[in-house]
N, CA and C atoms of all chains as a GROMACS GRO file, in nm:
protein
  564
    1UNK      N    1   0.083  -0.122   0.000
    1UNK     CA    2   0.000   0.000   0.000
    1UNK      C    3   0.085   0.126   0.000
    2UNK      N    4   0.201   0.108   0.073
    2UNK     CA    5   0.251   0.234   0.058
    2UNK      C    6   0.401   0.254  -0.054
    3UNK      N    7   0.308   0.162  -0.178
    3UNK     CA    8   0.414   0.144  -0.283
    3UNK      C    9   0.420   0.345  -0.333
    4UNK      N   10   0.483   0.369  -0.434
    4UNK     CA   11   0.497   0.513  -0.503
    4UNK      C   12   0.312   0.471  -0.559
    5UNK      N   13   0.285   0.377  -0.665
    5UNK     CA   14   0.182   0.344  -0.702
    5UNK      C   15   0.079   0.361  -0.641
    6UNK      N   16   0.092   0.252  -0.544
    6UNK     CA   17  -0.047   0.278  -0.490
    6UNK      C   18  -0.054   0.382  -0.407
    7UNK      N   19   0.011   0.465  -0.343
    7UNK     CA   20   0.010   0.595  -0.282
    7UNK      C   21  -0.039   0.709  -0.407
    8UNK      N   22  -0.012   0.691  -0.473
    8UNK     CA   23  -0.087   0.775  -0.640
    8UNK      C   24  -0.183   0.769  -0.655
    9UNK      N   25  -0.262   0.613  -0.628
    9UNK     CA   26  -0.402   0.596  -0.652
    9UNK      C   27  -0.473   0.643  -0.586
   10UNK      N   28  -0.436   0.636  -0.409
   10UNK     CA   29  -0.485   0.666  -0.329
   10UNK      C   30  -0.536   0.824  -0.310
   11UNK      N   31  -0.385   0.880  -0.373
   11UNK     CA   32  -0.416   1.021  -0.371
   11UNK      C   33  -0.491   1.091  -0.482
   12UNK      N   34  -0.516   0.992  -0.610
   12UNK     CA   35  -0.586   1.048  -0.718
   12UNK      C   36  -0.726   0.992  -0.670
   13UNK      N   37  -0.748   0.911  -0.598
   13UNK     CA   38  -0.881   0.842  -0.542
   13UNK      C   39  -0.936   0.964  -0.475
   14UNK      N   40  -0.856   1.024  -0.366
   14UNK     CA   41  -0.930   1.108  -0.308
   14UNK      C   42  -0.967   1.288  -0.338
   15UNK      N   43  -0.885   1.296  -0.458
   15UNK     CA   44  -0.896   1.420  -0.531
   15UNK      C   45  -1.030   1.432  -0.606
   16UNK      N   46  -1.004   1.329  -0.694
   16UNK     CA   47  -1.125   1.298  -0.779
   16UNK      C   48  -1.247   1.307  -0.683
   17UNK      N   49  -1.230   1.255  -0.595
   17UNK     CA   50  -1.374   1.256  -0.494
   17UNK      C   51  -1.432   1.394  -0.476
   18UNK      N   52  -1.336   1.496  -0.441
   18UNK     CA   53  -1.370   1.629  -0.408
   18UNK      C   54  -1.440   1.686  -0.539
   19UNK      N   55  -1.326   1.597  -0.631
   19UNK     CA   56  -1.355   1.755  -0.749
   19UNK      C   57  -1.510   1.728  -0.795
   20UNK      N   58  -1.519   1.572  -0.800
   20UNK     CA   59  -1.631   1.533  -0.879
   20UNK      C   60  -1.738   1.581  -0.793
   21UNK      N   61  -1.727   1.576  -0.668
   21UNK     CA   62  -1.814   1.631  -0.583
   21UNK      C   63  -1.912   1.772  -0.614
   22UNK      N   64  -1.727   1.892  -0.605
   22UNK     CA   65  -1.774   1.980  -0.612
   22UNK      C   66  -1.843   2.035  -0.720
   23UNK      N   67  -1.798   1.964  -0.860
   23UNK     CA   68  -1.766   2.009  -0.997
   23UNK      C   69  -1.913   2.005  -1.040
   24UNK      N   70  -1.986   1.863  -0.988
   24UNK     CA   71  -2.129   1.857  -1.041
   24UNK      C   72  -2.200   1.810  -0.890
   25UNK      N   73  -2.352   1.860  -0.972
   25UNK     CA   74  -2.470   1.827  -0.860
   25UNK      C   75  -2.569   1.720  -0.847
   26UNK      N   76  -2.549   1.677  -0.940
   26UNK     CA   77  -2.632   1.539  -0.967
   26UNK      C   78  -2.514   1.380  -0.920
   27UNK      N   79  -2.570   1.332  -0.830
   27UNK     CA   80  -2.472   1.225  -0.780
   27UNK      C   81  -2.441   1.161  -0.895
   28UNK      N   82  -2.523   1.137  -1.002
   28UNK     CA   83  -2.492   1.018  -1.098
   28UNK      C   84  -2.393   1.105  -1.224
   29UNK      N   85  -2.380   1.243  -1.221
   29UNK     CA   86  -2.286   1.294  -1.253
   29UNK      C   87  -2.172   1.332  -1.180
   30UNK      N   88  -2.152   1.275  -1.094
   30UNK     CA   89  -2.044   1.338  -0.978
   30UNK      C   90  -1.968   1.215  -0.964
   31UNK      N   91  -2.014   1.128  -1.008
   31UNK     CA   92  -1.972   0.973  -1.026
   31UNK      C   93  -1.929   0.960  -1.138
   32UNK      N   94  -1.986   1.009  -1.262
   32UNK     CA   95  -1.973   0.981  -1.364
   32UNK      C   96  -1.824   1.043  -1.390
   33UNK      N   97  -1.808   1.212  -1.351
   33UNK     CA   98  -1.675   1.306  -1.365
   33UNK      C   99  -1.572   1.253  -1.270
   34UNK      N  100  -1.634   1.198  -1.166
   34UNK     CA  101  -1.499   1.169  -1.058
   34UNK      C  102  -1.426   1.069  -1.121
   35UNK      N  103  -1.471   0.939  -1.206
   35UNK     CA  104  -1.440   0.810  -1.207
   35UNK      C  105  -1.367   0.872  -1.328
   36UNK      N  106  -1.380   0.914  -1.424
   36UNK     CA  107  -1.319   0.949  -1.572
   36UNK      C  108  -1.216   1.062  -1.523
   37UNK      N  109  -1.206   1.137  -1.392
   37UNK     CA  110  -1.078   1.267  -1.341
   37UNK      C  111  -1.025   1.111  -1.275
   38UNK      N  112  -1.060   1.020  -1.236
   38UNK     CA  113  -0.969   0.954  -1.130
   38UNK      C  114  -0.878   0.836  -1.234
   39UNK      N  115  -0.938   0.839  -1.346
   39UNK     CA  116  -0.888   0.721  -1.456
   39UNK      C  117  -0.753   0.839  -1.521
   40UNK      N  118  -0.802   0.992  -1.575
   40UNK     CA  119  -0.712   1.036  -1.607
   40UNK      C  120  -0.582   1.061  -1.527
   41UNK      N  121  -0.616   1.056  -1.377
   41UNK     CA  122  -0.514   1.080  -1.265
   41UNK      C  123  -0.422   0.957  -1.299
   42UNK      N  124  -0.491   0.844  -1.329
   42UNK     CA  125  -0.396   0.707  -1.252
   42UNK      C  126  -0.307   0.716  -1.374
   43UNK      N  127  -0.386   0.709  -1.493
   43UNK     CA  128  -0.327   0.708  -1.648
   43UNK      C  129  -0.202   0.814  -1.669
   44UNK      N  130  -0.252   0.949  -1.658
   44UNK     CA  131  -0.153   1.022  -1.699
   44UNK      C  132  -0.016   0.997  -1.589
   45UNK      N  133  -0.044   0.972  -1.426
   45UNK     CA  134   0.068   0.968  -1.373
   45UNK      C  135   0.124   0.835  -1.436
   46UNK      N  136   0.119   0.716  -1.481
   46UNK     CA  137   0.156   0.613  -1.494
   46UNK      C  138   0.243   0.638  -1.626
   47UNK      N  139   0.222   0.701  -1.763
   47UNK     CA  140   0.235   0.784  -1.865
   47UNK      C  141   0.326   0.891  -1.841
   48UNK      N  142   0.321   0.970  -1.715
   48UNK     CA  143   0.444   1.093  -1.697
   48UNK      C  144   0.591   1.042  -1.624
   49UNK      N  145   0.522   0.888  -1.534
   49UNK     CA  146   0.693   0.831  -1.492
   49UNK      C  147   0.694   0.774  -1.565
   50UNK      N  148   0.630   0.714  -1.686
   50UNK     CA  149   0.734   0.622  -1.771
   50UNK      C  150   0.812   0.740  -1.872
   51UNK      N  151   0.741   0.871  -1.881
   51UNK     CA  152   0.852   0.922  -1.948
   51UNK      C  153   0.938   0.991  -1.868
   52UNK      N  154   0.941   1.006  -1.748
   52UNK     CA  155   1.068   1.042  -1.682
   52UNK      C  156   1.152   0.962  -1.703
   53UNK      N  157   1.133   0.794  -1.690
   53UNK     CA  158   1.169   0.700  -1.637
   53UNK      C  159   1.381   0.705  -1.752
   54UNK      N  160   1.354   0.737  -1.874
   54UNK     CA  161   1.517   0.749  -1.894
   54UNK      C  162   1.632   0.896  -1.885
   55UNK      N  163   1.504   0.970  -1.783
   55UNK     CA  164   1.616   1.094  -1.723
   55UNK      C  165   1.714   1.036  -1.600
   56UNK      N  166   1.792   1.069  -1.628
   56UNK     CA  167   1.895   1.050  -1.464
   56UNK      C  168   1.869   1.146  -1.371
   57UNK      N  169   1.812   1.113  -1.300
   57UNK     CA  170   1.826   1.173  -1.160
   57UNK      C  171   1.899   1.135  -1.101
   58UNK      N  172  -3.565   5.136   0.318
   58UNK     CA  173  -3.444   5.175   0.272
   58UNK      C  174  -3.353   5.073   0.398
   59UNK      N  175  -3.400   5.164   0.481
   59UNK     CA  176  -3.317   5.093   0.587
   59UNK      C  177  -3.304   4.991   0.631
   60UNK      N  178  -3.403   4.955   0.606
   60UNK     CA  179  -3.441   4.740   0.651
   60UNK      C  180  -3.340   4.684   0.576
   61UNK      N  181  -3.380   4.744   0.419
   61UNK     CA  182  -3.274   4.698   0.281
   61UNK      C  183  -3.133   4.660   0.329
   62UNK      N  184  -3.088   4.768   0.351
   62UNK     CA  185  -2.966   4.755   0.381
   62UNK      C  186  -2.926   4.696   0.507
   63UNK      N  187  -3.010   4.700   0.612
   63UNK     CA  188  -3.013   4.623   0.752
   63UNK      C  189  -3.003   4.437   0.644
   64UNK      N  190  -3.093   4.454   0.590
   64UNK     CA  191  -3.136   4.296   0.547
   64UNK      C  192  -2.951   4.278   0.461
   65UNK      N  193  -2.922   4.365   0.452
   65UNK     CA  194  -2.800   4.277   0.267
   65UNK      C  195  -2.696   4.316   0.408
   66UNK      N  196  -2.692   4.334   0.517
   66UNK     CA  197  -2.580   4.349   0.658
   66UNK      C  198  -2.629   4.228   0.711
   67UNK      N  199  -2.669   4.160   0.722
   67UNK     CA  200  -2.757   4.065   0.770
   67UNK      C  201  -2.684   3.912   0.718
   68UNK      N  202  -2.758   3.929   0.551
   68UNK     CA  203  -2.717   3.842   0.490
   68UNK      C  204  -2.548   3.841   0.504
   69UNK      N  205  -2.476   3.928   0.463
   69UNK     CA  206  -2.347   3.968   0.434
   69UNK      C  207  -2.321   3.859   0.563
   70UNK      N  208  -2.320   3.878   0.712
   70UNK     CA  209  -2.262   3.851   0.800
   70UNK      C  210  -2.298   3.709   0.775
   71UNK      N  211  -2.416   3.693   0.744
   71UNK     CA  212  -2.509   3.498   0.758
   71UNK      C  213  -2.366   3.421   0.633
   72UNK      N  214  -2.369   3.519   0.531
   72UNK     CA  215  -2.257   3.448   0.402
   72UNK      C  216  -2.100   3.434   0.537
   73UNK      N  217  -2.066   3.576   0.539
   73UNK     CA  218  -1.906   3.514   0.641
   73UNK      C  219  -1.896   3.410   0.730
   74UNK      N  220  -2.051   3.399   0.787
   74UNK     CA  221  -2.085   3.301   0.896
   74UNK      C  222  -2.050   3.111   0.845
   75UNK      N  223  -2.111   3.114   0.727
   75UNK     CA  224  -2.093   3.030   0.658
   75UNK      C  225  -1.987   2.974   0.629
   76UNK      N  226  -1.885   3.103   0.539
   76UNK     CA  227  -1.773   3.024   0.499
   76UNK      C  228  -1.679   3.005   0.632
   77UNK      N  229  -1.683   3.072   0.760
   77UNK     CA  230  -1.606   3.049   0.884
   77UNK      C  231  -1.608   2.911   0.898
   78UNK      N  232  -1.741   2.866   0.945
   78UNK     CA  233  -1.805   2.740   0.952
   78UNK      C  234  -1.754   2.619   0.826
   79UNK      N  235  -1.764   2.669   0.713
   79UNK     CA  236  -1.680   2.583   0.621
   79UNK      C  237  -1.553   2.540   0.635
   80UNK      N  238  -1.479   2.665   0.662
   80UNK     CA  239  -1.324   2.633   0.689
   80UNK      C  240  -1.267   2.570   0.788
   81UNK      N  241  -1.321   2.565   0.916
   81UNK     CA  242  -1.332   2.516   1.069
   81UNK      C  243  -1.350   2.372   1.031
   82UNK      N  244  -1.487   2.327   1.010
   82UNK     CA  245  -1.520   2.232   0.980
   82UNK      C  246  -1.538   2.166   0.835
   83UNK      N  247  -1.471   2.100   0.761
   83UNK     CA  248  -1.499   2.033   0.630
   83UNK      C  249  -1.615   2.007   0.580
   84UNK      N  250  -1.644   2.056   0.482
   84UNK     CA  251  -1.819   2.052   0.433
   84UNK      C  252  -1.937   2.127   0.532
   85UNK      N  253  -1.897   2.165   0.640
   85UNK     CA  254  -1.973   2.214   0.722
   85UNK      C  255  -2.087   2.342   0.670
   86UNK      N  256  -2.033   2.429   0.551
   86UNK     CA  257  -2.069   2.493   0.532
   86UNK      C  258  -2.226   2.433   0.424
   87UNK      N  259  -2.207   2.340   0.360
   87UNK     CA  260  -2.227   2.273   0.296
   87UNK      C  261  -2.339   2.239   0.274
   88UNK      N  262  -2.351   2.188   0.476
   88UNK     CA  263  -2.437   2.070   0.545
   88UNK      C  264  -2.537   2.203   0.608
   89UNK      N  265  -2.456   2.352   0.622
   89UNK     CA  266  -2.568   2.436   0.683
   89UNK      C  267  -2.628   2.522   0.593
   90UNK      N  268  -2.638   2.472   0.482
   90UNK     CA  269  -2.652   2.552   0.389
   90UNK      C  270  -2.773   2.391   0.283
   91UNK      N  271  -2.792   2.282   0.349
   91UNK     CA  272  -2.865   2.229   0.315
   91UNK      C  273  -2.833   2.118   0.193
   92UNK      N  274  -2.698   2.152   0.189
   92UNK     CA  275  -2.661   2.055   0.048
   92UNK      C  276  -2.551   1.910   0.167
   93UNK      N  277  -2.681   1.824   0.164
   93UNK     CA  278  -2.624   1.709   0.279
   93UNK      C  279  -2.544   1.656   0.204
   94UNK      N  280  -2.547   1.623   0.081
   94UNK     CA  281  -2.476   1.511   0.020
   94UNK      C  282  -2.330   1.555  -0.027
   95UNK      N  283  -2.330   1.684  -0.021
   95UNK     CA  284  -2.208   1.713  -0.075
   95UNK      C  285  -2.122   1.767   0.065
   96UNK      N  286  -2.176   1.819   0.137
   96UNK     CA  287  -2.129   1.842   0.302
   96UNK      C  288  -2.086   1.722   0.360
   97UNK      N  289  -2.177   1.581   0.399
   97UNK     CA  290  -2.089   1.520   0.409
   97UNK      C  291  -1.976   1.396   0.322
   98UNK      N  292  -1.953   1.419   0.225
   98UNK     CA  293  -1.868   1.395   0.100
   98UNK      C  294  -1.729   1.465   0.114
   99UNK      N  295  -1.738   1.577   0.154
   99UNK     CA  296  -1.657   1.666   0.168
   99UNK      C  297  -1.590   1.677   0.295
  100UNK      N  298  -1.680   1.603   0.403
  100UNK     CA  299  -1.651   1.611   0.592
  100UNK      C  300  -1.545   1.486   0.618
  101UNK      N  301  -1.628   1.374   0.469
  101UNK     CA  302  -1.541   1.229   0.527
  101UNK      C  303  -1.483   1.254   0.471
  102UNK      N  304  -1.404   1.318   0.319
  102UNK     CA  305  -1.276   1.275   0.220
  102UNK      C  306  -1.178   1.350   0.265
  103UNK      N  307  -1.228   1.493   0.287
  103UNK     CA  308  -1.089   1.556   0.355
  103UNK      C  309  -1.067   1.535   0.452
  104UNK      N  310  -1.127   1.515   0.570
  104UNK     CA  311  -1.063   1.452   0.657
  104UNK      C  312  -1.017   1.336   0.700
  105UNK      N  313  -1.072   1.264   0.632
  105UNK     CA  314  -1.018   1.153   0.580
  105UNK      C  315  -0.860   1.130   0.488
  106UNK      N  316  -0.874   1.263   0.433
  106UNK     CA  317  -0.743   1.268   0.336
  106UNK      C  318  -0.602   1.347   0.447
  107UNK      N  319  -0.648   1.444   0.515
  107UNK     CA  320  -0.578   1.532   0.600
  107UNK      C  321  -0.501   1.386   0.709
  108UNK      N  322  -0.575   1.315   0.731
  108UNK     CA  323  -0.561   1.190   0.864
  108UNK      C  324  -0.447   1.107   0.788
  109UNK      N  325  -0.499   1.093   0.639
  109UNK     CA  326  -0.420   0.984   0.581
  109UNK      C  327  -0.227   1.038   0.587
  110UNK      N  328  -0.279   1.222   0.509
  110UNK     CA  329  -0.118   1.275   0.496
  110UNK      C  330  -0.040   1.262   0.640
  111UNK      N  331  -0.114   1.273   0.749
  111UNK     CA  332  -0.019   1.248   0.872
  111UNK      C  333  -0.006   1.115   0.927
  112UNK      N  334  -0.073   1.042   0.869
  112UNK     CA  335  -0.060   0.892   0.895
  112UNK      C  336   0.079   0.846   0.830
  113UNK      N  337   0.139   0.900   0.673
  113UNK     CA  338   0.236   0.925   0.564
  113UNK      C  339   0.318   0.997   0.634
  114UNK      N  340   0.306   1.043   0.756
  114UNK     CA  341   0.470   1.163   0.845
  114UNK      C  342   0.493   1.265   0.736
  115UNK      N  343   0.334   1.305   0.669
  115UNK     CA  344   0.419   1.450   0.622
  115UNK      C  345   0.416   1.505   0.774
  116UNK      N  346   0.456   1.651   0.724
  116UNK     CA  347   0.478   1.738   0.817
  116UNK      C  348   0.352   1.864   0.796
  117UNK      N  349   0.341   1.916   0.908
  117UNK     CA  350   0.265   2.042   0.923
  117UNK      C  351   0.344   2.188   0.970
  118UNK      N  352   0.377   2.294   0.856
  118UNK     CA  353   0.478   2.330   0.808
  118UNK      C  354   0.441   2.414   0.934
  119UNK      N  355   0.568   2.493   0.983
  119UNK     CA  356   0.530   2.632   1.054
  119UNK      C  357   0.536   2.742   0.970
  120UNK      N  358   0.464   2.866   1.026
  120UNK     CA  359   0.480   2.991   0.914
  120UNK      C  360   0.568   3.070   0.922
  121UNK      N  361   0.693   3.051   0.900
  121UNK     CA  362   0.814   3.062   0.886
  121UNK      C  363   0.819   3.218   0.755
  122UNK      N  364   0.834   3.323   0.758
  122UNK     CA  365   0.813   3.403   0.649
  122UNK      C  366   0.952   3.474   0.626
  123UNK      N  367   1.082   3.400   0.649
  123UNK     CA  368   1.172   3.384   0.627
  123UNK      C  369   1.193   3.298   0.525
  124UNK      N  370   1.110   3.215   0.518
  124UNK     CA  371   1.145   3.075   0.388
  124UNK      C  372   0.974   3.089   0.337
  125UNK      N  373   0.956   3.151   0.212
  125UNK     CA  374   0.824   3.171   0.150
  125UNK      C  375   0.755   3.064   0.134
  126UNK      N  376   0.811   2.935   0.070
  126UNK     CA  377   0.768   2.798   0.007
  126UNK      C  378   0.649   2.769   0.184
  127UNK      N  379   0.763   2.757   0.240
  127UNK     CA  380   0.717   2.677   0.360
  127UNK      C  381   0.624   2.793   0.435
  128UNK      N  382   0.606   2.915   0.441
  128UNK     CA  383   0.507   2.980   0.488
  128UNK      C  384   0.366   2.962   0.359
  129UNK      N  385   0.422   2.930   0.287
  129UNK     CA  386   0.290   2.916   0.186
  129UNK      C  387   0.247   2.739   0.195
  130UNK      N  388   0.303   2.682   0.202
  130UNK     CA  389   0.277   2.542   0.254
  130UNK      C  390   0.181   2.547   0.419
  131UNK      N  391   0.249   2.659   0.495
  131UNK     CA  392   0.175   2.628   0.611
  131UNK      C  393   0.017   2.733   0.586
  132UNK      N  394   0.032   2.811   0.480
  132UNK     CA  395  -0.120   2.882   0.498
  132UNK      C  396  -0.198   2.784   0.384
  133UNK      N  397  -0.136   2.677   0.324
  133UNK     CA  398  -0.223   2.544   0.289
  133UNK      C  399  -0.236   2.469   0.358
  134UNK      N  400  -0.199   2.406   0.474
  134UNK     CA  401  -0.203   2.348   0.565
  134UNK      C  402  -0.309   2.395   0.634
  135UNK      N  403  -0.331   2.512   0.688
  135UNK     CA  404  -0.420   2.605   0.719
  135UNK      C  405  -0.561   2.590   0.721
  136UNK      N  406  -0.600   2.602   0.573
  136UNK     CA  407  -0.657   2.589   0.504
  136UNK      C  408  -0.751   2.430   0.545
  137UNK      N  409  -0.725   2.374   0.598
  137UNK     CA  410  -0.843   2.214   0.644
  137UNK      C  411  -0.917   2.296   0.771
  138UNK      N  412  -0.864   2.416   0.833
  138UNK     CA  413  -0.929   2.437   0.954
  138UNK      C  414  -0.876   2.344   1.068
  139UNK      N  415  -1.011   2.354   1.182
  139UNK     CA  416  -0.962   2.271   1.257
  139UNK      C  417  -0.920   2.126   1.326
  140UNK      N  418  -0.952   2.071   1.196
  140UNK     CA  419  -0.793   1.921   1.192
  140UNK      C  420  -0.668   1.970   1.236
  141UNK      N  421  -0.632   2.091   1.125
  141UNK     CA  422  -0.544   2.122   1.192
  141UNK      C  423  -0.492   2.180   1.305
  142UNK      N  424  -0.561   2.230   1.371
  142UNK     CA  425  -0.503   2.244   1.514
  142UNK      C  426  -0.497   2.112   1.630
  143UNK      N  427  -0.631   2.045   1.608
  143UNK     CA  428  -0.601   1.905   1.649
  143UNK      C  429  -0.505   1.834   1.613
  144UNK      N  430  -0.462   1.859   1.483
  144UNK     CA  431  -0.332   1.784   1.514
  144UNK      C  432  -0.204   1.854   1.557
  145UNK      N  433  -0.170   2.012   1.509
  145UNK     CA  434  -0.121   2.023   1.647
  145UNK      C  435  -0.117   2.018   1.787
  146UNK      N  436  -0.235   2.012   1.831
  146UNK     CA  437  -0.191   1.999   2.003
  146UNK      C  438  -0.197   1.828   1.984
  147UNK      N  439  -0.229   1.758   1.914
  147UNK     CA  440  -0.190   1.638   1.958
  147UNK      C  441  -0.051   1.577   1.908
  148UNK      N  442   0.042   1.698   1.862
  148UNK     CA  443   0.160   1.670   1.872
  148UNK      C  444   0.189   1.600   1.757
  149UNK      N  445   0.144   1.532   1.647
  149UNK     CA  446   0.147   1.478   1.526
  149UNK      C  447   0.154   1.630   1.419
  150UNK      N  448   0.235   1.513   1.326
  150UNK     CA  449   0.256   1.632   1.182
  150UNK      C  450   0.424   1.694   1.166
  151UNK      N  451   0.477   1.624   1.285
  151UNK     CA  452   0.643   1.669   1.304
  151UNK      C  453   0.667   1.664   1.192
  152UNK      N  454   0.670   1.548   1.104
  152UNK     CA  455   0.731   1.494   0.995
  152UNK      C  456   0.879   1.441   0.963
  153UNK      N  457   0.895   1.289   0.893
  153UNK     CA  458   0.985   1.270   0.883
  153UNK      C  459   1.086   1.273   0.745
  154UNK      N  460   1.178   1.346   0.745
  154UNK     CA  461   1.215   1.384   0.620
  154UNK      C  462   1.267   1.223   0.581
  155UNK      N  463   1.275   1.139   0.609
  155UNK     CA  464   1.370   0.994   0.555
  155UNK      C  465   1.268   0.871   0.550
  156UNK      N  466   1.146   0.908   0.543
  156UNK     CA  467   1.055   0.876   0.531
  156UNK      C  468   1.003   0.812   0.379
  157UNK      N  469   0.992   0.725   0.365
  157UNK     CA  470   0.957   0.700   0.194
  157UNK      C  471   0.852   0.764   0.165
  158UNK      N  472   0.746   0.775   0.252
  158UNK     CA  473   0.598   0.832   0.189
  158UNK      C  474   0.594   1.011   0.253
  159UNK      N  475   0.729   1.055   0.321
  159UNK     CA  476   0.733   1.186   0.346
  159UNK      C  477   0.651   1.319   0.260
  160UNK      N  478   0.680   1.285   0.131
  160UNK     CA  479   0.618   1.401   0.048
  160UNK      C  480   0.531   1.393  -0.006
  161UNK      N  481   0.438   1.233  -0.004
  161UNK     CA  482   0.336   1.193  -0.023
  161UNK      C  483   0.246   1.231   0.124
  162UNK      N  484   0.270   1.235   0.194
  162UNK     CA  485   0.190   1.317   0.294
  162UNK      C  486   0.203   1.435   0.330
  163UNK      N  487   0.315   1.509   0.266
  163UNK     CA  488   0.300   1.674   0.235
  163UNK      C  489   0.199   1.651   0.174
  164UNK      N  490   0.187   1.617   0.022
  164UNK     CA  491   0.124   1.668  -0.080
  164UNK      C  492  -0.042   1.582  -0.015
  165UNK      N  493  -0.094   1.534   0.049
  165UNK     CA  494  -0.199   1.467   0.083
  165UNK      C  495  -0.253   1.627   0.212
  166UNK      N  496  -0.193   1.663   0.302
  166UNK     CA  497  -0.188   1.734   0.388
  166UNK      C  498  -0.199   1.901   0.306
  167UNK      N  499  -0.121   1.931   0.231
  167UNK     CA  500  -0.116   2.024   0.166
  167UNK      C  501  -0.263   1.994   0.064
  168UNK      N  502  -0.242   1.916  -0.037
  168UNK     CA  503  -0.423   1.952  -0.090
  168UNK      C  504  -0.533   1.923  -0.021
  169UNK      N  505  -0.527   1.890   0.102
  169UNK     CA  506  -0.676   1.866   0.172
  169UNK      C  507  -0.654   2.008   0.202
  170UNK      N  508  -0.579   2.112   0.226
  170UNK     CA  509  -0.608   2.206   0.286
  170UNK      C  510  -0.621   2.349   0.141
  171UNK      N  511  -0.543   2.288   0.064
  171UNK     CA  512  -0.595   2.358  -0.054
  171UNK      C  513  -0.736   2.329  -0.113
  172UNK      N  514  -0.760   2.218  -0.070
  172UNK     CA  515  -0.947   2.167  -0.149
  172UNK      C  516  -1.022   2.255  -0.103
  173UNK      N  517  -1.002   2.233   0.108
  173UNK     CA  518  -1.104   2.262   0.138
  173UNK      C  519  -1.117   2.452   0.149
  174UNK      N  520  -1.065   2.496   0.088
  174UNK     CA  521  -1.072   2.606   0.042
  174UNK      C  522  -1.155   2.691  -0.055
  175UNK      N  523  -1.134   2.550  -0.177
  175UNK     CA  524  -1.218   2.571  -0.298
  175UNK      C  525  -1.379   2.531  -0.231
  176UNK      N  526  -1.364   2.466  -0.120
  176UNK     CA  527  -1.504   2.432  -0.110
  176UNK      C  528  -1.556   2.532  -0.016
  177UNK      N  529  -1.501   2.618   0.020
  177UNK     CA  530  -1.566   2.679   0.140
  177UNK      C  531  -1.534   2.822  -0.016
  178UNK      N  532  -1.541   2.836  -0.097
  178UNK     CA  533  -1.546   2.912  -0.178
  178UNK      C  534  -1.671   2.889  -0.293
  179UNK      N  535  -1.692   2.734  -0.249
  179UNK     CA  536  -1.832   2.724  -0.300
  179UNK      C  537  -1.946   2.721  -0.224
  180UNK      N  538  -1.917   2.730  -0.114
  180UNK     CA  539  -1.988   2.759   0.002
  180UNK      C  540  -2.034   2.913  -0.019
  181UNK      N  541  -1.919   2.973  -0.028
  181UNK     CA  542  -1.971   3.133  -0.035
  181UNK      C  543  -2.030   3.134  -0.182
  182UNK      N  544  -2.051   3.096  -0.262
  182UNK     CA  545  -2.094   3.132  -0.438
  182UNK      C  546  -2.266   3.059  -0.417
  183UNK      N  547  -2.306   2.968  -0.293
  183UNK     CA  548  -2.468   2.854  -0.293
  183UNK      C  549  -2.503   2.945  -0.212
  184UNK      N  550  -2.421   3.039  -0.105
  184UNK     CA  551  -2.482   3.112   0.011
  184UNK      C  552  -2.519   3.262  -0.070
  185UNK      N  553  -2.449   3.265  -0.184
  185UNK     CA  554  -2.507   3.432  -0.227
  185UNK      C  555  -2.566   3.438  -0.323
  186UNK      N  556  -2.643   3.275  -0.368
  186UNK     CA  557  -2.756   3.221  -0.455
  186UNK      C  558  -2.698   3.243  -0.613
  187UNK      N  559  -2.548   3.211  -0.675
  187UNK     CA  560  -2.465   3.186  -0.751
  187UNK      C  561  -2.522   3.050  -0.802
  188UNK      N  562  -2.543   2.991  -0.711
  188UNK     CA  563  -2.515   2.814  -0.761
  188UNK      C  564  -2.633   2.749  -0.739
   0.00000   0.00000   0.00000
């Protein structure tokens, strides 16, 4: 659980919750925006370290 | 005339009343303002999220205005209300810099207190009949 990964999910899990929250008013749209902000969270971070992944740090 | 303006002094104070109440408490504003579902949505995730970043040994910055980053980190920190003072006096939030999940509970600690900002900003936009 407290891989880099799953600490990402966790934290895109609970972002998405707010935004979708705040963003819309209809639960079945607040579900609908959270789940598609929480897919782009997991995706794009998974997508931005693989292209870090041949910088040297 | 005078009621008028007695009445929009009235309201004015009922809106500050609100977002106080928002910021103090997570979704609070939310829940007094009649929108249950999103008040408590907002009561369990951020604090829920604020619990998690100090569970992770971020830290809870002091306002240091010698070092900008970290005085602006602590007026996001801020920003959850009063979690955060509960967790200062209960002595949690030191933070450990050698910590693997160290900056994963900055950044968990730091946006619960940046969220609940935006929400006590939508608190003030449902309270002045915006939304």
């Amino acid at each position: 659980m407290t891989s880099h990964a799953g600490l990402m999910v966790i934290f895109a899990f609970f972002v998405s919750v707010v935004f979708g929250t705040l963003m819309r008013d209809e639960p079945k749209e607040q579900l609908r925006f959270g789940a598609r902000l929480f897919g782009a969270f997991v995706v794009g971070g998974i997508a931005l370290g693989w292209l870090l992944y041949p910088l040297p740090l | 005339m005078r009621a008028t303006t007695a009445d929009r002094e009235q309201s004015a104070i009922y809106t500050y009343l609100i977002c106080l109440a928002a910021w103090a408490i997570p979704g609070a504003g939310h829940l007094l303002l009649g929108r249950v579902q999103k008040g408590v949505t907002f009561l369990i995730t951020l604090t829920l999220m604020f619990a998690f970043g100090l569970w992770l040994q971020g830290r809870l910055f002091p306002i240091e205005l010698s070092q900008p980053l970290v005085a602006l980190a602590a007026l996001a920190d801020l920003g959850i209300g009063i979690p955060f003072f509960i967790a200062r006096a209960m002595g949690t939030g030191a933070g450990r810099v050698v910590a693997l999940t160290y900056e994963y509970g900055n950044a968990c600690l730091i946006d619960a207190g940046l969220m609940n900002m935006l929400v006590v900003l939508d608190a003030f936009d449902i309270a002045q009949g915006r939304k």
